[in-house]
C-alpha positions, 0 to 999 in steps of 0.5 A: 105741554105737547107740541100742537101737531103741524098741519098736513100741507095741502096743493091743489084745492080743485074740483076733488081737492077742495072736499077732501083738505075739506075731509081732513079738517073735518077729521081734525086736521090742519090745513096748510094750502097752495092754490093760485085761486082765490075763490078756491082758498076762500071756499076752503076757509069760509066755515072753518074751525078758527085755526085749522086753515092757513095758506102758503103762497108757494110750494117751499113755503107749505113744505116749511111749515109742515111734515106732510105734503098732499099734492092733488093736481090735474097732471104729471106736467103740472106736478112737475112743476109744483115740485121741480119748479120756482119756488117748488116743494122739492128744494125746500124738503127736510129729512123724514118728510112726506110727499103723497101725490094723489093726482092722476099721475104718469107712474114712470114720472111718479117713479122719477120724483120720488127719486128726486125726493128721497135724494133729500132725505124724504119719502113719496108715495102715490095715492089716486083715488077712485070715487066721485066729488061725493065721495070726497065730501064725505071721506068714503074715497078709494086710495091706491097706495104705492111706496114702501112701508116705512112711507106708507106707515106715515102716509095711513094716518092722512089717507084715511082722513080722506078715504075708506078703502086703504089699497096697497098696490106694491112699489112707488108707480104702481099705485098711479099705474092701477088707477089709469088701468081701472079707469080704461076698463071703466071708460070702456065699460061706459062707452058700451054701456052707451052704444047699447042704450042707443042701439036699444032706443033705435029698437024702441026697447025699454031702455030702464027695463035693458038696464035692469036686464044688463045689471041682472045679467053678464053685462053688469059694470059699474056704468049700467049699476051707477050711470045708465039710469040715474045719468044717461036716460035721465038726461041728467049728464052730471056723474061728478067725472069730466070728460077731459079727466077721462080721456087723460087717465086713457092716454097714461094707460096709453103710456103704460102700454108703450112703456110695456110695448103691448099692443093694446088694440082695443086701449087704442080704439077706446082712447080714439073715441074718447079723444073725438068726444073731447074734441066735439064737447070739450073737457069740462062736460061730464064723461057721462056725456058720451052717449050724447056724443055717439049720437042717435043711431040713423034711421032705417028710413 
């Protein structure tokens, strides 16, 4: 009789997080879980096949009882301490392990923990994903994939419980540094998507037939295709992307560019005026409600 397979060891049952161990169960997987809240562990368990999920109370306990190791966590400080810290899940790794870190992740850090894991004997890759919490839900993410064959062999199968579009980027890092890149581009796509709506209501236009006009023309991004309408002229304001996660993929994308010594100019503006709406709205708001904070433009009185 074979073995019943391990289950794929999950940390961190956030707003992503959470449908995505959701995913892999759904997929025929199980869930080994750490996460310090317990409505979190619940939400995961309540309507669960008997026997798909159990918990762990620490880091080194899900890296016992499993081969691979998800960590979907809110950034490379707190990854660090999931790995490095008391009870963390580097000490208690095994020759042939996997890490897959799939939070939105500093890539010189990415880099320095995956030395820290192949010292043991174990493999890492990291793997972000682009997509909303919809996407989450139903397994259609986006991975970005960094680490070596071998790692991202083992890695396929887990990835692909969680996500559709499979992205090799090249090395450990890279994968981590692409997704922070993209999402400037999207940040910057979205704040000028914004500035137009405001200036073309100050005009009186007809802010559905501008966007119709911007996604039939050279302005089309994936701000006026997904969130002009249906976001920010609705007033809905619920994207599914917080404002805060926004400003910290800007500022790893601002590491980037110390790191390369490139003077992003434009990064440093788009990163300024991301930071100011966090400050006025805070983190939890939706990155849509940046229109909401540029403001009406003055009237010409």
């Amino acid at each position: 009789m074979a073995a019943t397979p391990r289950p794929i060891g999950f940390i961190g049952l956030g707003m992503m997080g959470l449908p995505m161990a959701r995913s892999l169960i759904t997929r025929g997987f199980g869930v080994l879980a750490c996460d310090t809240s317990a409505a979190a562990r619940a939400a995961l368990a309540e309507g669960a096949p008997a026997g798909t999920v159990a918990f762990a109370d620490s880091p080194a306990a899900v890296a016992a009882g499993t081969e691979a190791v998800v960590l979907m966590l809110p950034n490379s400080r707190i990854v660090a301490t999931v790995m490095e810290g008391e009870g963390g899940l580097v000490a208690a790794l095994r020759p042939g392990m996997l890490v897959i870190d799939m939070s939105s992740s500093e890539p010189a850090e990415s880099r320095r923990l995956a030395a820290l894991v192949a010292a043991r004997g174990a493999r890492f890759v990291d793997a972000p994903v682009s997509g909303s919490v919809a996407k989450a839900k139903t397994g259609t993410l986006a991975i970005m994939v960094g680490g070596d064959d071998a790692a991202f062999a083992q890695a396929e199968p887990v990835l692909k419980g969680m996500g559709e579009a499979i992205i090799r980027t090249g090395a450990v890092g890279s994968a981590h540094a692409m997704k922070a890149l993209n999402n400037y581009v999207y940040a910057a796509g979205l704040l000028a998507t914004a500035e137009a709506l405001r200036m073309g209501e100050a005009l009186g236009l007809d802010l559905g037939i501008l966007t119709d006009v911007m996604n039939a023309s050279s302005g089309r991004n994936i701000a006026t295709e997904t969130k002009s309408r249906q976001e920010i002229i609705s007033g809905r304001y619920a994207g599914g992307f917080q404002l805060g996660l926004m400003r910290k993929d800007l500022d790893t994308a601002g590491s980037i560019a110390t790191e390369t010594g490139y003077p992003a100019t434009m990064l440093a503006l788009c990163r300024a005026r991301w930071a100011e709406a966090v400050a006025a709205l805070g983190p939890a708001v939706d990155n849509t409600e940046i229109h909401r904070f540029i403001g009406s433009a003055p009237s010409k009185g």
